[in-house]
C-alpha positions as semicolon CSV with decimal commas, in nm:
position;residue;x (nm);y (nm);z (nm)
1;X;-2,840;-3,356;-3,821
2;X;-2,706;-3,605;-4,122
3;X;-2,744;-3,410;-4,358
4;X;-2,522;-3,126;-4,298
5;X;-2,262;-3,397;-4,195
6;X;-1,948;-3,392;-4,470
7;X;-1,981;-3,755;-4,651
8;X;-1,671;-3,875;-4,455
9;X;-1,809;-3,780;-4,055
10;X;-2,156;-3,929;-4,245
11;X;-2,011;-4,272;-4,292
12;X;-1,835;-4,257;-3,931
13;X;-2,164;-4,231;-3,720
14;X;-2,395;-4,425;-4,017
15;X;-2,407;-4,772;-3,821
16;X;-2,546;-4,598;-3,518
17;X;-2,804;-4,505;-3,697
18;X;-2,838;-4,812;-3,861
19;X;-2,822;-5,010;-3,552
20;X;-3,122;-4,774;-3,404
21;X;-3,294;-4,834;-3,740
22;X;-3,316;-5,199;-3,740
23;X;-3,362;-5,230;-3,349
24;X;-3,575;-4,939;-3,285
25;X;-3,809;-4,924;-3,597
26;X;-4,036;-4,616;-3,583
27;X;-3,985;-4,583;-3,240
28;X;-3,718;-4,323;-3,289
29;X;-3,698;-4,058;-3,587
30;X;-3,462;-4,254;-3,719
31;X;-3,631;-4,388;-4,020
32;X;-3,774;-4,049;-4,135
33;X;-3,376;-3,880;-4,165
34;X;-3,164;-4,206;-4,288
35;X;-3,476;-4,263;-4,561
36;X;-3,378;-3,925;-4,708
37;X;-3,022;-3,931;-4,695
38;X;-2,988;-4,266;-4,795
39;X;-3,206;-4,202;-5,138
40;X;-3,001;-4,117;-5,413
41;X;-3,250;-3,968;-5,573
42;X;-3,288;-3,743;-5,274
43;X;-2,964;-3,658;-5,151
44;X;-2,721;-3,431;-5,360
45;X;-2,407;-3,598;-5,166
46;X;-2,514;-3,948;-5,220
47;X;-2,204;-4,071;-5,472
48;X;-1,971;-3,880;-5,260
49;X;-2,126;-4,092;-4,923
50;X;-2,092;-4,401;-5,111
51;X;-1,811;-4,406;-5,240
52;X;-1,654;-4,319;-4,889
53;X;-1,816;-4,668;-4,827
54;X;-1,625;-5,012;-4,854
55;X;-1,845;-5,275;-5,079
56;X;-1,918;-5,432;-4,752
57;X;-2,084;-5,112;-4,593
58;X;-2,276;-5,057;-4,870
59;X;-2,441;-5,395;-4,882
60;X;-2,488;-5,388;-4,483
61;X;-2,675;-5,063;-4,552
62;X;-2,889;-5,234;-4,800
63;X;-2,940;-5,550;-4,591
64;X;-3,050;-5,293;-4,290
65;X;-3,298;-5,131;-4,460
66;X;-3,457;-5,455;-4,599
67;X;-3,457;-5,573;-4,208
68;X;-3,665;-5,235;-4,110
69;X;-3,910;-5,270;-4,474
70;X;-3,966;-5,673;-4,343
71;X;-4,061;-5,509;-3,965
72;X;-4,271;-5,198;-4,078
73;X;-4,577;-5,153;-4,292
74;X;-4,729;-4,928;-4,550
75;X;-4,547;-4,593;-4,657
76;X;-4,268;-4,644;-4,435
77;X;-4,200;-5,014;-4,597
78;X;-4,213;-4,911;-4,957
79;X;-3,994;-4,591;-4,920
80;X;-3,741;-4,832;-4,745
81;X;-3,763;-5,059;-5,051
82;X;-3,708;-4,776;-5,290
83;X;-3,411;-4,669;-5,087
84;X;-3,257;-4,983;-5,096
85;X;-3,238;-4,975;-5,500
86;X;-3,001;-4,706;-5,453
87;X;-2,814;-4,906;-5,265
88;X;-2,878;-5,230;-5,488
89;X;-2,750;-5,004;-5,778
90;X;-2,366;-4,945;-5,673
Protein backbone atom coordinates (compact mmCIF):
# COMPACT_ATOMS: atom_id res chain seq x y z
CA UNK A 1 0.00 0.00 0.00
CA UNK A 2 3.03 2.74 0.68
CA UNK A 3 4.43 2.49 -2.06
CA UNK A 4 2.04 3.61 -4.59
CA UNK A 5 1.24 6.46 -2.06
CA UNK A 6 2.44 10.10 -3.74
CA UNK A 7 5.47 11.27 -1.30
CA UNK A 8 3.14 13.92 0.24
CA UNK A 9 -0.13 11.31 1.38
CA UNK A 10 3.31 9.03 2.29
CA UNK A 11 4.49 11.42 4.92
CA UNK A 12 0.72 12.03 6.18
CA UNK A 13 0.02 8.35 7.32
CA UNK A 14 4.11 7.54 8.00
CA UNK A 15 3.81 7.85 11.97
CA UNK A 16 1.07 5.27 11.96
CA UNK A 17 3.18 3.11 10.67
CA UNK A 18 5.86 4.08 12.69
CA UNK A 19 3.92 3.93 15.82
CA UNK A 20 2.86 0.11 14.77
CA UNK A 21 6.57 -0.40 14.01
CA UNK A 22 8.03 0.39 17.28
CA UNK A 23 4.99 -1.01 19.36
CA UNK A 24 4.12 -3.94 17.35
CA UNK A 25 7.56 -5.29 16.12
CA UNK A 26 7.09 -8.27 13.75
CA UNK A 27 3.86 -8.81 14.93
CA UNK A 28 2.33 -6.92 12.07
CA UNK A 29 3.79 -6.65 8.36
CA UNK A 30 4.79 -3.58 9.20
CA UNK A 31 8.48 -3.95 9.25
CA UNK A 32 8.69 -5.88 5.91
CA UNK A 33 6.86 -2.59 3.78
CA UNK A 34 8.38 0.58 5.84
CA UNK A 35 12.05 -1.40 5.52
CA UNK A 36 11.67 -1.02 1.74
CA UNK A 37 10.28 2.26 1.39
CA UNK A 38 12.28 3.75 3.87
CA UNK A 39 15.75 2.49 2.04
CA UNK A 40 17.03 4.91 -0.21
CA UNK A 41 18.73 2.63 -1.93
CA UNK A 42 15.46 0.86 -2.53
CA UNK A 43 12.92 3.29 -3.14
CA UNK A 44 12.96 5.48 -6.40
CA UNK A 45 10.80 8.31 -4.45
CA UNK A 46 12.98 8.42 -1.46
CA UNK A 47 14.47 12.30 -1.91
CA UNK A 48 11.09 13.36 -2.95
CA UNK A 49 9.60 11.58 0.64
CA UNK A 50 12.24 13.25 2.49
CA UNK A 51 12.34 16.21 1.60
CA UNK A 52 8.45 16.46 2.20
CA UNK A 53 9.84 15.75 5.78
CA UNK A 54 10.69 18.53 8.45
CA UNK A 55 14.39 17.82 10.05
CA UNK A 56 12.47 16.69 13.00
CA UNK A 57 10.51 13.85 11.09
CA UNK A 58 13.35 12.68 9.61
CA UNK A 59 15.33 12.11 12.75
CA UNK A 60 12.08 10.57 14.55
CA UNK A 61 12.11 8.15 11.60
CA UNK A 62 15.65 7.32 12.27
CA UNK A 63 15.24 7.13 16.07
CA UNK A 64 12.11 4.60 15.30
CA UNK A 65 13.83 2.34 13.42
CA UNK A 66 16.83 2.12 15.86
CA UNK A 67 13.95 1.38 18.66
CA UNK A 68 12.58 -1.72 16.38
CA UNK A 69 16.71 -2.90 15.37
CA UNK A 70 17.32 -2.67 19.59
CA UNK A 71 13.83 -5.03 19.96
CA UNK A 72 14.37 -7.51 16.97
CA UNK A 73 17.13 -9.87 16.01
CA UNK A 74 19.02 -11.19 13.06
CA UNK A 75 18.00 -10.12 9.38
CA UNK A 76 15.29 -8.01 10.46
CA UNK A 77 17.83 -5.94 12.93
CA UNK A 78 20.55 -5.36 10.41
CA UNK A 79 18.23 -4.31 7.47
CA UNK A 80 16.74 -1.79 10.06
CA UNK A 81 20.28 -0.55 10.72
CA UNK A 82 21.04 -0.16 7.08
CA UNK A 83 17.83 1.74 6.66
CA UNK A 84 18.54 4.04 9.20
CA UNK A 85 21.88 5.29 7.29
CA UNK A 86 19.60 6.62 4.82
CA UNK A 87 18.09 8.38 7.19
CA UNK A 88 21.44 9.27 9.14
CA UNK A 89 22.59 10.63 5.67
CA UNK A 90 20.08 13.73 5.13
Amino acid sequence: MLSFLEPAHFVAVLPAFLQALVEKGTATGVHDTLMVVLDREQEPRFDKIASRMTDEQRVLVAEALELFAASTTGGQASTARQVIDSWRTQ
